[in-house]
Biotite code that builds the C-alpha atoms (Angstrom):
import biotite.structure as struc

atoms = struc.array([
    struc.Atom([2.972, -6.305, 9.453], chain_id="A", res_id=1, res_name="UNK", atom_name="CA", element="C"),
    struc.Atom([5.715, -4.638, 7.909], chain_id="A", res_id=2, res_name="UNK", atom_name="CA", element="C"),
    struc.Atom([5.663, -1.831, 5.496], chain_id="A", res_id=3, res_name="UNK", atom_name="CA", element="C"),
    struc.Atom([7.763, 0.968, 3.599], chain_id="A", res_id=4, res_name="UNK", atom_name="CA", element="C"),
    struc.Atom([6.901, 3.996, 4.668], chain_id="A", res_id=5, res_name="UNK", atom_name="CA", element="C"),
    struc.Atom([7.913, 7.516, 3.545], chain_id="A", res_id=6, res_name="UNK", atom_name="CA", element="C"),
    struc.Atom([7.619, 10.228, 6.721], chain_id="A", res_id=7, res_name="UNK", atom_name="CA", element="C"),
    struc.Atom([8.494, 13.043, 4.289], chain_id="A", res_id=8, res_name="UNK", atom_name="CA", element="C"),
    struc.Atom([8.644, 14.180, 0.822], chain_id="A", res_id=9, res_name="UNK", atom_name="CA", element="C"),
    struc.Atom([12.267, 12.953, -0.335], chain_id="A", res_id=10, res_name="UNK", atom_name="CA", element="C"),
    struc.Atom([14.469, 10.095, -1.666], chain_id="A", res_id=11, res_name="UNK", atom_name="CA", element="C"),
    struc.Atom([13.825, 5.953, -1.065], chain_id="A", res_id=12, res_name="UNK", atom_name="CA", element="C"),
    struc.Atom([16.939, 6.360, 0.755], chain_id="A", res_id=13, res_name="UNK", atom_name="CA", element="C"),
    struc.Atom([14.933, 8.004, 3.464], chain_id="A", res_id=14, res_name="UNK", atom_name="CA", element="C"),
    struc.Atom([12.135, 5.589, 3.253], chain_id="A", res_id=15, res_name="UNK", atom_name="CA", element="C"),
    struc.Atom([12.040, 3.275, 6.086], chain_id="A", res_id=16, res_name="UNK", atom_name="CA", element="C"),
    struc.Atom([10.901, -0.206, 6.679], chain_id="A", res_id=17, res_name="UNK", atom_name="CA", element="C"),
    struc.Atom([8.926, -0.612, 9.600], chain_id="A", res_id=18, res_name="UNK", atom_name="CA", element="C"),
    struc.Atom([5.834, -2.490, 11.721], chain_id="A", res_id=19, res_name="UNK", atom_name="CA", element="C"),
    struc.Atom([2.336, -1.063, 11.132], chain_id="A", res_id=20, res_name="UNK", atom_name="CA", element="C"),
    struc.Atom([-1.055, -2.123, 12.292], chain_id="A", res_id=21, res_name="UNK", atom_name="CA", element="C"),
    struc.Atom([-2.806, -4.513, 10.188], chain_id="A", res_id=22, res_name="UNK", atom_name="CA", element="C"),
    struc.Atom([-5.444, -2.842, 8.238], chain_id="A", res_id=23, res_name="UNK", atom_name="CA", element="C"),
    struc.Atom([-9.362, -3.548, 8.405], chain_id="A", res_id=24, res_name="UNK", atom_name="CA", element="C"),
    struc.Atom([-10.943, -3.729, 5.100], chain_id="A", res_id=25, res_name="UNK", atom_name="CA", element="C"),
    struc.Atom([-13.893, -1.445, 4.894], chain_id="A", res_id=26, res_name="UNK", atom_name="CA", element="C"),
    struc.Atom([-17.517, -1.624, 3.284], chain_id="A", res_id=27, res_name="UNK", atom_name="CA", element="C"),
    struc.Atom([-16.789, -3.563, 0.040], chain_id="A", res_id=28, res_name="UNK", atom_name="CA", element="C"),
    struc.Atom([-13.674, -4.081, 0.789], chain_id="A", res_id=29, res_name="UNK", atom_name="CA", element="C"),
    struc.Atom([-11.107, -7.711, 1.051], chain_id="A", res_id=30, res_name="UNK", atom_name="CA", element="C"),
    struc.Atom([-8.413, -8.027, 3.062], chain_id="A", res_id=31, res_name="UNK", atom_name="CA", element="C"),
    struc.Atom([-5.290, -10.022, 1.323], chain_id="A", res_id=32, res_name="UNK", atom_name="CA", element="C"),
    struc.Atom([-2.670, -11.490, 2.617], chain_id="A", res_id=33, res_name="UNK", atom_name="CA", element="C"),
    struc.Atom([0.160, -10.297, 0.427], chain_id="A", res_id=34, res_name="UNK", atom_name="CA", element="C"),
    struc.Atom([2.837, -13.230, -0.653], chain_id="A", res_id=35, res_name="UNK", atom_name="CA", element="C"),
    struc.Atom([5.063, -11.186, -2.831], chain_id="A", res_id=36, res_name="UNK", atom_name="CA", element="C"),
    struc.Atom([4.874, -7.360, -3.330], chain_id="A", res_id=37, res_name="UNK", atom_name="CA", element="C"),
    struc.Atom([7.186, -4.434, -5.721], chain_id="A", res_id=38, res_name="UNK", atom_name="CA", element="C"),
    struc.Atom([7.388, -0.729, -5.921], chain_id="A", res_id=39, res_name="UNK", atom_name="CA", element="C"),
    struc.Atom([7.113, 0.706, -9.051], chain_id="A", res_id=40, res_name="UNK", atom_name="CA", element="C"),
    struc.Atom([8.541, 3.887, -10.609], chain_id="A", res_id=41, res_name="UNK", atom_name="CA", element="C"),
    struc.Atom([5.354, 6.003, -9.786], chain_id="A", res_id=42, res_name="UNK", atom_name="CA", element="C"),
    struc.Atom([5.620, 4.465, -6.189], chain_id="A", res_id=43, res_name="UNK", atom_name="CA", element="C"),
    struc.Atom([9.074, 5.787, -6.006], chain_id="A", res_id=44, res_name="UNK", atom_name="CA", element="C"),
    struc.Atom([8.216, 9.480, -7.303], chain_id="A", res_id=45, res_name="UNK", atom_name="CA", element="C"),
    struc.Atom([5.037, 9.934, -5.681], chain_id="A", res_id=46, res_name="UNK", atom_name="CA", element="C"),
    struc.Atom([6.651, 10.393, -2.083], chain_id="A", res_id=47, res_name="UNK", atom_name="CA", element="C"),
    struc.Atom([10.189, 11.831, -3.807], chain_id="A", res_id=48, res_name="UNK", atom_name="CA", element="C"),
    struc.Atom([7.849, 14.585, -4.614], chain_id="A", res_id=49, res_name="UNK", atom_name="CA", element="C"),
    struc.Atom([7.983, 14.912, -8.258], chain_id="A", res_id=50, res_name="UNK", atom_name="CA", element="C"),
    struc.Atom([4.376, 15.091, -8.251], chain_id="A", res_id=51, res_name="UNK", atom_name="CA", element="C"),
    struc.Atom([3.943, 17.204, -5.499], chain_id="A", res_id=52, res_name="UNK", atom_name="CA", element="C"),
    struc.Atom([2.113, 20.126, -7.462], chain_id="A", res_id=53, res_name="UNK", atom_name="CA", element="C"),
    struc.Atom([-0.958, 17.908, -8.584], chain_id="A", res_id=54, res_name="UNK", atom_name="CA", element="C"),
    struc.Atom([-1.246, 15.118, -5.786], chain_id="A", res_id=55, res_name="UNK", atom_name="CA", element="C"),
    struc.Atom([-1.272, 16.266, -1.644], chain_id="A", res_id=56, res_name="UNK", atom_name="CA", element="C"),
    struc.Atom([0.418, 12.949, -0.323], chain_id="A", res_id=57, res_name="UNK", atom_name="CA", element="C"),
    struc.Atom([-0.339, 12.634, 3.243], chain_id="A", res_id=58, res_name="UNK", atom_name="CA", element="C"),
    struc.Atom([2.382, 11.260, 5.833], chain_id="A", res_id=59, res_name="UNK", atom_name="CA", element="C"),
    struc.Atom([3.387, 8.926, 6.887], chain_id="A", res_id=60, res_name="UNK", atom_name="CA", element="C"),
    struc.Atom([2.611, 7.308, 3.613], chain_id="A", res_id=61, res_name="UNK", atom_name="CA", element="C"),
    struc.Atom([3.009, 3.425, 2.730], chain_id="A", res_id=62, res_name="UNK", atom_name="CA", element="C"),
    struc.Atom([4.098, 2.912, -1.216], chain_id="A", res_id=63, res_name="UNK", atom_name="CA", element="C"),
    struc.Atom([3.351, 0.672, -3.498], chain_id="A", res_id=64, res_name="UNK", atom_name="CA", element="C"),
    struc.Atom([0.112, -0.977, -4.679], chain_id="A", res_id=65, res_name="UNK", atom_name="CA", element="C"),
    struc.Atom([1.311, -3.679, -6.770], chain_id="A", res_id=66, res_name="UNK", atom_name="CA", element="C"),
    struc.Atom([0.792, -7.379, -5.458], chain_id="A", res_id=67, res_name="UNK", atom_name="CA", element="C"),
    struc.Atom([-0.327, -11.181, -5.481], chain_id="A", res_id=68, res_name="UNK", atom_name="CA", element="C"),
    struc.Atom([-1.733, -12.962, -2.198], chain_id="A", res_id=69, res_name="UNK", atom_name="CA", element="C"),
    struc.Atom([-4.903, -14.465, -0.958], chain_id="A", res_id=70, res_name="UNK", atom_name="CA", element="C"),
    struc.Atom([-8.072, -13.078, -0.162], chain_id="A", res_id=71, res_name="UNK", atom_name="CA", element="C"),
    struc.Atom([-8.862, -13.660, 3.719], chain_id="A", res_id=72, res_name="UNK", atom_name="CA", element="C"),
    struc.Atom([-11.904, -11.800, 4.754], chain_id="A", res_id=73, res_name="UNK", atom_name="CA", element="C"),
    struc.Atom([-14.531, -8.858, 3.784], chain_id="A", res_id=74, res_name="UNK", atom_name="CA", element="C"),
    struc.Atom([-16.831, -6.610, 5.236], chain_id="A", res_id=75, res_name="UNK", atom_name="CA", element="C"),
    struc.Atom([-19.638, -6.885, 3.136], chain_id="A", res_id=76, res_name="UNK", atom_name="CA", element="C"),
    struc.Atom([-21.172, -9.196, 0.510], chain_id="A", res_id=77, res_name="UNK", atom_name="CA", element="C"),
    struc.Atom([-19.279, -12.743, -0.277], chain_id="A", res_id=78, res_name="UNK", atom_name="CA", element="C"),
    struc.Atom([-18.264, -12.104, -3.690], chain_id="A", res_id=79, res_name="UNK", atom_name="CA", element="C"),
    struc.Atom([-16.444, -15.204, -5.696], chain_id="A", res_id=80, res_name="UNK", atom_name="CA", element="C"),
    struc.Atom([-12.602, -13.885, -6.900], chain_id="A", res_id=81, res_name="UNK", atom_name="CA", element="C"),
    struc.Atom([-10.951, -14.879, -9.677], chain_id="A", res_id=82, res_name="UNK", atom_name="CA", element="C"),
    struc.Atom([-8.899, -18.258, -9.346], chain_id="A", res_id=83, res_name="UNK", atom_name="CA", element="C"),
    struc.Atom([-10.133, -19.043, -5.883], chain_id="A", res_id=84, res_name="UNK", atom_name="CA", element="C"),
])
């Protein structure tokens, strides 16, 4: 899949786009298959490091956690979702 991801603390400038492995969805977890995605200002910050004194942001780091898709598959219980 493809992804933004920050290597290091600095500007979206610097933040790439790039192919990464699909994740697995843990215990309790869905997987989704994202149609349409956006970064927000926090999403922007986070890796610019303006909030470097109170959160440890590991690299490479993938922003962003606002999204719409389809749930595809889980790892634990079936659970019924909202509108499908």
């Amino acid at each position: 899949m493809k992804a933004v991801v920050a290597h290091a603390y600095g500007p979206p400038e610097e933040f790439t786009v790039q192919e990464v492995p699909v994740p697995r969805p843990g215990p309790g977890q869905i997987q989704v298959r994202i149609a349409a995605a956006s970064l927000n200002p926090t999403d922007i910050r986070l890796p610019g490091g303006e909030y470097r004194a109170a959160v440890d942001l590991p690299f490479p780091h993938i922003p962003g956690n606002d999204f719409a898709g389809d749930g595809e598959r889980g790892r634990s219980r079936r659970h019924r979702l909202p509108g499908g």
